[in-house]
C-alpha positions as CSV (number, residue, x, y, z in Angstrom):
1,X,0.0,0.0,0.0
2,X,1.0,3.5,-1.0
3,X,0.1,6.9,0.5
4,X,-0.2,7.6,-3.3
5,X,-3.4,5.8,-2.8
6,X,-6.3,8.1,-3.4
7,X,-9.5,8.0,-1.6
8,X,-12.6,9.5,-3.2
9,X,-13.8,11.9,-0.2
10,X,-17.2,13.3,-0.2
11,X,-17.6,15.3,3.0
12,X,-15.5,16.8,5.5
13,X,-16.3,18.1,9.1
14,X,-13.9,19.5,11.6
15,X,-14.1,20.8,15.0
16,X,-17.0,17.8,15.5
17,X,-18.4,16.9,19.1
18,X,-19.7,13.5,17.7
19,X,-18.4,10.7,16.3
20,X,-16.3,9.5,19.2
21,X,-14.4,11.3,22.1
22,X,-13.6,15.4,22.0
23,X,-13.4,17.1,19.0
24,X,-12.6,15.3,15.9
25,X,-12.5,15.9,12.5
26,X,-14.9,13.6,10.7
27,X,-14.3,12.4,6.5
28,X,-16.9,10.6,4.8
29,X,-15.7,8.0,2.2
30,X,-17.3,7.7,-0.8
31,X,-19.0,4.1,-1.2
32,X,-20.8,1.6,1.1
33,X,-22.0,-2.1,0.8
34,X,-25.4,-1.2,2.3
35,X,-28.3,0.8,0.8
36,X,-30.2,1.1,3.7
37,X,-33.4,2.9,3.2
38,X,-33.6,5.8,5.1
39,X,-29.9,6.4,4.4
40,X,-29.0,10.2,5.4
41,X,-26.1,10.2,3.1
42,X,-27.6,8.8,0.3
43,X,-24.7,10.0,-2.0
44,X,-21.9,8.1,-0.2
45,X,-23.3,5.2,-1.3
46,X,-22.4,4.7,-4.7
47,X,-18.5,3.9,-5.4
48,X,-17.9,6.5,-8.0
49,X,-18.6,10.7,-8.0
50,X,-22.2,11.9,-8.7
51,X,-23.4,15.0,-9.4
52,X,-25.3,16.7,-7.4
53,X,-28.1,19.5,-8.6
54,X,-29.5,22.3,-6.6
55,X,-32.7,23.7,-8.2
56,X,-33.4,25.9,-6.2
57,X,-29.8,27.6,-7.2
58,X,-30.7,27.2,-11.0
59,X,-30.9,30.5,-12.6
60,X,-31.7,28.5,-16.6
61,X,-29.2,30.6,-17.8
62,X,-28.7,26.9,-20.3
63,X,-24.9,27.0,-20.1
64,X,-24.0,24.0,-18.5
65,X,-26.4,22.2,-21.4
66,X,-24.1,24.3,-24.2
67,X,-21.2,23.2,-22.5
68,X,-21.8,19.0,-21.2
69,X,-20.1,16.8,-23.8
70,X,-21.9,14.2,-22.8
71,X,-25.1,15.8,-23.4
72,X,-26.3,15.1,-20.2
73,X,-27.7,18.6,-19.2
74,X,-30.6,20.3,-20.7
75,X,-33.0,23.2,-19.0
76,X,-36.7,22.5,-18.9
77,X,-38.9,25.5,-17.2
78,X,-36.3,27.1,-15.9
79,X,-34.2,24.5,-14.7
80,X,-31.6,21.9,-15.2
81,X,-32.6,18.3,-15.6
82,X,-29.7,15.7,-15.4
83,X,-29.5,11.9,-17.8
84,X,-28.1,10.3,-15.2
85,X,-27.1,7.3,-17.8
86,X,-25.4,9.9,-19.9
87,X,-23.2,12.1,-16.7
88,X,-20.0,11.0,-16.0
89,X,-19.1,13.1,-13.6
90,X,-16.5,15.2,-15.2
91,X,-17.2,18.6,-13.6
92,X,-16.9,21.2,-16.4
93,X,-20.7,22.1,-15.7
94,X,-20.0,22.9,-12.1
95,X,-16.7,24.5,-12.8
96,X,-18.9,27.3,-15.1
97,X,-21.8,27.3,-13.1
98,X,-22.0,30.8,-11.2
99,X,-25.0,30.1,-9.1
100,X,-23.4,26.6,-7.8
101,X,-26.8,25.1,-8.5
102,X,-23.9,22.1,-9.9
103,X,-21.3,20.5,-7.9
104,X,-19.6,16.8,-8.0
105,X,-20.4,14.7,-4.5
106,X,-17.0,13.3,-4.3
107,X,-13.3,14.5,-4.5
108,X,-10.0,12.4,-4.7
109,X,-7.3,12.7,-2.1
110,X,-3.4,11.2,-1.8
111,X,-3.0,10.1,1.5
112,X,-0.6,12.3,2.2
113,X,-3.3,14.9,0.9
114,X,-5.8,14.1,3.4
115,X,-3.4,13.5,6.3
116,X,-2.0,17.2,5.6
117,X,-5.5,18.4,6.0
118,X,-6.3,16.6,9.3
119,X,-2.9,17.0,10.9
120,X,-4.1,21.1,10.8
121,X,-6.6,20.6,13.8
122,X,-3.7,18.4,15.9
123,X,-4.0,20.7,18.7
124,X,-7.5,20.6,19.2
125,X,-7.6,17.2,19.7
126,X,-4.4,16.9,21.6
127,X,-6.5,19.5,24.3
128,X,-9.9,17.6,24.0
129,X,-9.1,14.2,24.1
130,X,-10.2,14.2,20.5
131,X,-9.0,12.7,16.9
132,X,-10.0,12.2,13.1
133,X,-13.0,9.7,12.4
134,X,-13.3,8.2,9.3
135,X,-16.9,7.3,7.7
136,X,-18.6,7.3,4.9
137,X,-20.2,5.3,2.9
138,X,-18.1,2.6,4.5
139,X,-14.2,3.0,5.4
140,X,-13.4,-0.7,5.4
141,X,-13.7,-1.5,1.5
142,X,-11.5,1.3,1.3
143,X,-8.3,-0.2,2.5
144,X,-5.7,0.8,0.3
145,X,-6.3,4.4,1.1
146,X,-7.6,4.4,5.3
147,X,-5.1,1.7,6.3
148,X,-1.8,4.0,5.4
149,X,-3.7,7.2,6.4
150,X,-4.8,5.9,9.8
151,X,-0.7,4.3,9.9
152,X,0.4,8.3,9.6
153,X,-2.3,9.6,11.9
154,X,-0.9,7.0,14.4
155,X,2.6,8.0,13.9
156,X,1.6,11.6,14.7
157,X,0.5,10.2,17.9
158,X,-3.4,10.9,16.3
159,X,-6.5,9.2,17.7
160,X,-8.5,7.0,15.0
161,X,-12.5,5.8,15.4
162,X,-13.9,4.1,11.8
163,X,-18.0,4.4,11.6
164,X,-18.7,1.1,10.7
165,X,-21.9,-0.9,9.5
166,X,-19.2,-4.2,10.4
167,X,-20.2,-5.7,6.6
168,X,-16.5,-6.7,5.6
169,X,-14.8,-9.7,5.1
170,X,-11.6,-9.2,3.3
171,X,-8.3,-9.7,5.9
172,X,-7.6,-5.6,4.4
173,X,-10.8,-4.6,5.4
174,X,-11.1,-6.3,8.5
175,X,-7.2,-4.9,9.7
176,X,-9.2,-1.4,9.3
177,X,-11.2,-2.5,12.0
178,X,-8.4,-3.6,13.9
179,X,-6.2,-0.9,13.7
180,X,-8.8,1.4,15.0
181,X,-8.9,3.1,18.6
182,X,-12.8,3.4,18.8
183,X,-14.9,1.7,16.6
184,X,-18.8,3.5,15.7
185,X,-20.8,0.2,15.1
186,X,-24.2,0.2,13.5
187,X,-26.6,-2.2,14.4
188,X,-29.9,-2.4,12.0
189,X,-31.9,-5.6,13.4
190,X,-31.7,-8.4,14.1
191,X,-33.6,-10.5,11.6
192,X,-31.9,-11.6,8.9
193,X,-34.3,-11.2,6.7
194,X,-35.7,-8.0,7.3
195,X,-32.7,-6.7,7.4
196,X,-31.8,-7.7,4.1
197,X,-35.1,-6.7,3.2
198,X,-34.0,-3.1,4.5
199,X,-30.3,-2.8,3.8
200,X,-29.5,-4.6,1.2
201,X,-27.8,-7.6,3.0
202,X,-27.8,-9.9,5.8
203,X,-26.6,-9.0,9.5
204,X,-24.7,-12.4,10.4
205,X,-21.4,-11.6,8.6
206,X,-22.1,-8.0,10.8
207,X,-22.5,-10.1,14.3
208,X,-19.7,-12.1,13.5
209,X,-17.5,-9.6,13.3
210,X,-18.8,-7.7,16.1
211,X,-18.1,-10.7,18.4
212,X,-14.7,-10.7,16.9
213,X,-14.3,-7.1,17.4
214,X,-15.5,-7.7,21.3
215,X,-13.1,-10.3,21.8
216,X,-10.5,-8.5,20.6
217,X,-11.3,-5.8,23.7
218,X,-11.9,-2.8,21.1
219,X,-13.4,0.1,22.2
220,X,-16.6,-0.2,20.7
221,X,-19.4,2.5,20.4
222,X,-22.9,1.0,19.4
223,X,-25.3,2.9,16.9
224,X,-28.7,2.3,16.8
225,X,-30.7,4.0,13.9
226,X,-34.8,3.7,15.3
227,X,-37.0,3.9,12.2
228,X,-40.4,3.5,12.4
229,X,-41.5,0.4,10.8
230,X,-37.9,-0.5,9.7
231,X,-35.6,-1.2,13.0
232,X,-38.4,0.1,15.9
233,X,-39.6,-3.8,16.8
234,X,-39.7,-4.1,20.6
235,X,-38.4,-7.7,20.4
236,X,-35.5,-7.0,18.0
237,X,-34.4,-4.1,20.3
238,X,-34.7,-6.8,23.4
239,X,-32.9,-9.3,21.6
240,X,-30.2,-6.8,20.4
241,X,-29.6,-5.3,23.9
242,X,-29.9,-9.3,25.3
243,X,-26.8,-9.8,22.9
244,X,-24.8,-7.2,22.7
245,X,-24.9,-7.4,26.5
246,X,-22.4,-10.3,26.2
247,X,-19.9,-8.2,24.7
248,X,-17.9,-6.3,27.4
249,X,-16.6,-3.8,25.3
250,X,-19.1,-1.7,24.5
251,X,-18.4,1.7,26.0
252,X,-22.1,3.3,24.9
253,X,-24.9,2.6,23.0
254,X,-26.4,5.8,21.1
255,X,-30.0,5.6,19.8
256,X,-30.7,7.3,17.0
257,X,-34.3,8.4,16.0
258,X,-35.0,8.6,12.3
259,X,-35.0,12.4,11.0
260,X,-35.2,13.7,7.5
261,X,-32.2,15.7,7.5
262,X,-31.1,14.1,4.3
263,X,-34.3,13.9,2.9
264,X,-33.2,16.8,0.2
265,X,-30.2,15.1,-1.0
266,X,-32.3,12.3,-2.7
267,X,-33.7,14.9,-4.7
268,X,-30.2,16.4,-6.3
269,X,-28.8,13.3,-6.9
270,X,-31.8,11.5,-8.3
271,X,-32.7,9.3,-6.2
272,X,-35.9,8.0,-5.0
273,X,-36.9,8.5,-1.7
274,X,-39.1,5.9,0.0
275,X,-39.6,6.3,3.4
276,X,-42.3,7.9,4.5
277,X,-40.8,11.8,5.5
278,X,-43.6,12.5,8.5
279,X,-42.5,9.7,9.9
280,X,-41.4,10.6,14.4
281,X,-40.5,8.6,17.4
282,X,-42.4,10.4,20.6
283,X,-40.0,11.4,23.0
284,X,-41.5,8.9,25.4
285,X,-40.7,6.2,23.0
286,X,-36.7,7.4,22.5
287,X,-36.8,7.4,26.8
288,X,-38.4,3.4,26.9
289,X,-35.7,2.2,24.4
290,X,-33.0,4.4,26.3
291,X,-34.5,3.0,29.5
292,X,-34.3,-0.6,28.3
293,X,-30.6,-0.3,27.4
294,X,-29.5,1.3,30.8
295,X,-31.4,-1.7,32.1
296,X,-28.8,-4.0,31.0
297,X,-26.0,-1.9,31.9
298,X,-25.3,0.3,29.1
299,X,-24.3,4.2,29.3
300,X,-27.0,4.9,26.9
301,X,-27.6,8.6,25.5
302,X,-30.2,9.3,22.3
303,X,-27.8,10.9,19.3
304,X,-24.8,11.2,19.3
């Protein structure tokens, strides 16, 4: 592996109070096993750049359509409609496009690129306890580029947490896992079925590696996404909290109500969007599940 390896990045955060301990800087990579449904970063899910349209930017001044040579673009009422099939991404509409109704989700960076970037903030989380997370999508079919970037950011002395959904099974992308200081584990169900059904694939290769992950004595931060209808069954939360209380490592669980925050993005990347967007959970109904966690011994908070 080579710190020439590039990593196709599609957000950055820094001077973040979540994902994991003090202030971090958090990178999403671009490109994730799962296609869960209620996905709030629907564009890190694909492995490749997409473009991403902001109507209500659009001025249909028609010079992104003059200037696509893919013939992708063209302005209907006002506005830009993309061919999916036909864009590939190359960026010369968003490079022109004044308003910034265009823009490409996903940039390539070295790994001494991206390292140079989150080395900047060192100080801050020197004071707070703090360190770089790396997300996505999914950082552990990414290996070529996160396993020499986290070997620099250790060598700087640089706290490392990977947000994980735990669906890897390749000895690269399981050493990413490995490697980590704090690990941000999601847990979806526990049917397989309707968790296929819901993500895509099935949780045991996810368990198994949990397990693995417990034994192991990582550091391990459980994420629970609560979606109505989806992940919200009292008996899969029992069961979950019945097993995951045999795993000693688990510092915290975090519950996470569903929200619609990245409800928009579906719509400027075109993407459909099929979970119902009034859908809640009742406060009372975040405090029972948080109640029921605590009740098997967990430091338990709702978000995070």
């Amino acid at each position: 592996m080579s710190e020439t390896a590039r990593g196709l990045i599609f957000n950055k955060v820094q001077g973040s109070f979540v994902d994991g301990w003090g202030i971090r800087t958090t990178i999403f990579l671009k490109g994730c096993p799962l296609t869960c449904k209620w996905c709030c970063n629907p564009e890190g899910q694909s492995f490749a750049p997409v473009l991403k349209v902001t109507c209500d930017k659009c001025d249909g001044c028609g010079r992104c359509e003059s200037l696509c040579p893919q013939k992708a673009l063209t302005v209907r009422d006002g506005i830009v409609v993309v061919d999916r099939r036909a864009c590939d991404v190359c960026g010369q509409c968003a490079d022109f496009c004044w308003t910034g109704a265009l823009e490409p989700f996903g940039r390539y960076y070295t790994v001494d690129e991206m390292f140079q970037f989150l080395q900047r903030d060192a100080a801050f989380y020197t004071s707070s306890g703090g360190g770089v997370t790396i997300g996505g999508g999914e950082a552990t079919w990414h290996p070529g580029f996160v396993l020499p970037l986290m070997e620099k950011l250790h060598a700087a002395g640089i706290h490392v947490a990977i947000d994980t959904c735990g669906y890897v099974d390749t000895p690269e992308g399981l050493q990413v896992l490995k490697n980590a200081d704090l690990l941000l584990f999601d847990i979806k169900g526990m049917d397989p079925a309707r968790h296929l059904e819901n993500t895509g694939v099935s949780n045991e290769l996810i368990w198994r590696n949990l397990r693995m992950l417990g034994d192991m004595g990582k550091d391990i931060i459980i994420r629970m996404p609560i979606i109505p209808g989806y992940t919200d069954d009292d008996g899969e939360i029992r069961q979950a909290a019945e097993e995951l209380s045999k795993i000693r490592s688990i510092r915290r669980v975090d519950i996470l109500p569903v929200h619609q925050f990245g409800r928009v993005k579906y719509d400027q990347i075109g993407m459909e969007y099929t979970v119902d967007p009034t859908l809640t959970i009742p406060e009372e109904r975040q405090q029972a599940i948080k109640a029921l966690f605590e009740d098997y011994g967990f430091k338990t908070q709702i978000g995070g």
